[in-house]
C-alpha positions as CSV (number, residue, x, y, z in Angstrom):
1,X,0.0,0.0,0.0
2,X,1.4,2.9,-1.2
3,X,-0.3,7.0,-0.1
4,X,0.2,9.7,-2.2
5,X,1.0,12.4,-0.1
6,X,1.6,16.3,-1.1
7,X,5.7,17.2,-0.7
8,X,4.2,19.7,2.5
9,X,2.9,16.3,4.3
10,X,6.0,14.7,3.5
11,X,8.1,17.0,4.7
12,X,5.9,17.9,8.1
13,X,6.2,14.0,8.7
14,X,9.9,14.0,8.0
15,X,10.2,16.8,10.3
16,X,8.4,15.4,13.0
17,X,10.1,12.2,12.5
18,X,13.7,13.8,12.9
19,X,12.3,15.8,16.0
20,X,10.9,12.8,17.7
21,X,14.3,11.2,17.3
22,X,16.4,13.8,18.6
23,X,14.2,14.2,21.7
24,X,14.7,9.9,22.2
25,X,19.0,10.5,22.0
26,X,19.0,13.9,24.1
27,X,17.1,12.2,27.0
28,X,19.3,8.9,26.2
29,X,22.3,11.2,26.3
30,X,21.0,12.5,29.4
31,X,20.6,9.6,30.9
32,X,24.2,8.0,30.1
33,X,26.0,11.3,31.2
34,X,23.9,11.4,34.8
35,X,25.0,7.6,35.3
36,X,28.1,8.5,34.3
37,X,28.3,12.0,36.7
38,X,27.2,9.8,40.0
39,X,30.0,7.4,39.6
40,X,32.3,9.9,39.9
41,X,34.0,12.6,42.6
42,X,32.8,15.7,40.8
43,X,29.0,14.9,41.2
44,X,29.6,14.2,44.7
45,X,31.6,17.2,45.8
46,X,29.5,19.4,43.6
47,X,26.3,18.2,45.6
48,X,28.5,19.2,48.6
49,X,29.5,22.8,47.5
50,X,26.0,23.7,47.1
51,X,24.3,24.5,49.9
52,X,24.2,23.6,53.7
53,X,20.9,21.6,53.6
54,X,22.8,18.7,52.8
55,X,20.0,15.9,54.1
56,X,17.5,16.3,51.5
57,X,20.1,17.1,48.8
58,X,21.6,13.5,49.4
59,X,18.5,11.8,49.9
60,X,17.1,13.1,46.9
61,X,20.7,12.5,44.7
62,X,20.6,8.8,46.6
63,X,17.5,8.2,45.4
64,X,16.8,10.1,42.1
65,X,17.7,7.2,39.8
66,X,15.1,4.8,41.0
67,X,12.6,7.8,41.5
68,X,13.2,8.2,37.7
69,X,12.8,4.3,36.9
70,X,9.7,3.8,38.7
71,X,7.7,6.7,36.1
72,X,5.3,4.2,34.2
73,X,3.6,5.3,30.8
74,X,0.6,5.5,32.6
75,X,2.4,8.4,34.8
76,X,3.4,10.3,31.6
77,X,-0.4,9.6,29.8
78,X,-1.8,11.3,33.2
79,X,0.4,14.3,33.3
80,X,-0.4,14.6,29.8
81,X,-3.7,14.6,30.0
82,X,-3.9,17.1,32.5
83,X,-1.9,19.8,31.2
84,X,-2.2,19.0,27.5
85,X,-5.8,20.3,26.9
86,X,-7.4,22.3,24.4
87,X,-7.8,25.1,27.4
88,X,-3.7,25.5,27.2
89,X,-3.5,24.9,23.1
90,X,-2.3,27.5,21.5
91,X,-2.3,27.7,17.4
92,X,0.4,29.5,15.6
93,X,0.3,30.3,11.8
94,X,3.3,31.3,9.9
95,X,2.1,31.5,6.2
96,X,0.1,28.8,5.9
């Protein structure tokens, strides 16, 4: 099955395509170069230099990896769903 699609679709797809993409590396580079900061000294004495609560600020750094783990896709739909609405949708038209 073959659609015809106008150049304008293809190139909106192809956009959104490439966009969707680069969102999945950036967070998977994110998420490589935080594993990677914990395991070493800087992290640790950076988390040290900033402040003088340092009980939360280790708790949270102790625990932030499995915090982030334990987000289902049912977590993300419900966020979604309540800020993504039609109220908050805003339409932009450059030429079109």
């Amino acid at each position: 099955m073959r659609l015809n699609l106008t150049i304008r679709a293809r190139l909106t797809l192809l956009y959104f395509t490439v966009l969707a993409l680069s969102f999945v590396a950036f967070f998977w580079i994110c998420d490589v170069g935080f594993r990677r900061s914990i395991e070493t000294n800087d992290y640790w004495l950076g988390l040290l230099n900033s402040g003088w609560e340092l009980e939360p600020r280790f708790d949270r750094a102790r625990h932030y990896q499995q915090a982030l783990e334990s987000v289902t896709v049912a977590d993300v739909a419900a966020v979604a769903r309540q800020y993504l609405t039609d109220a908050r949708l805003i339409k932009l038209s450059a030429g079109f």
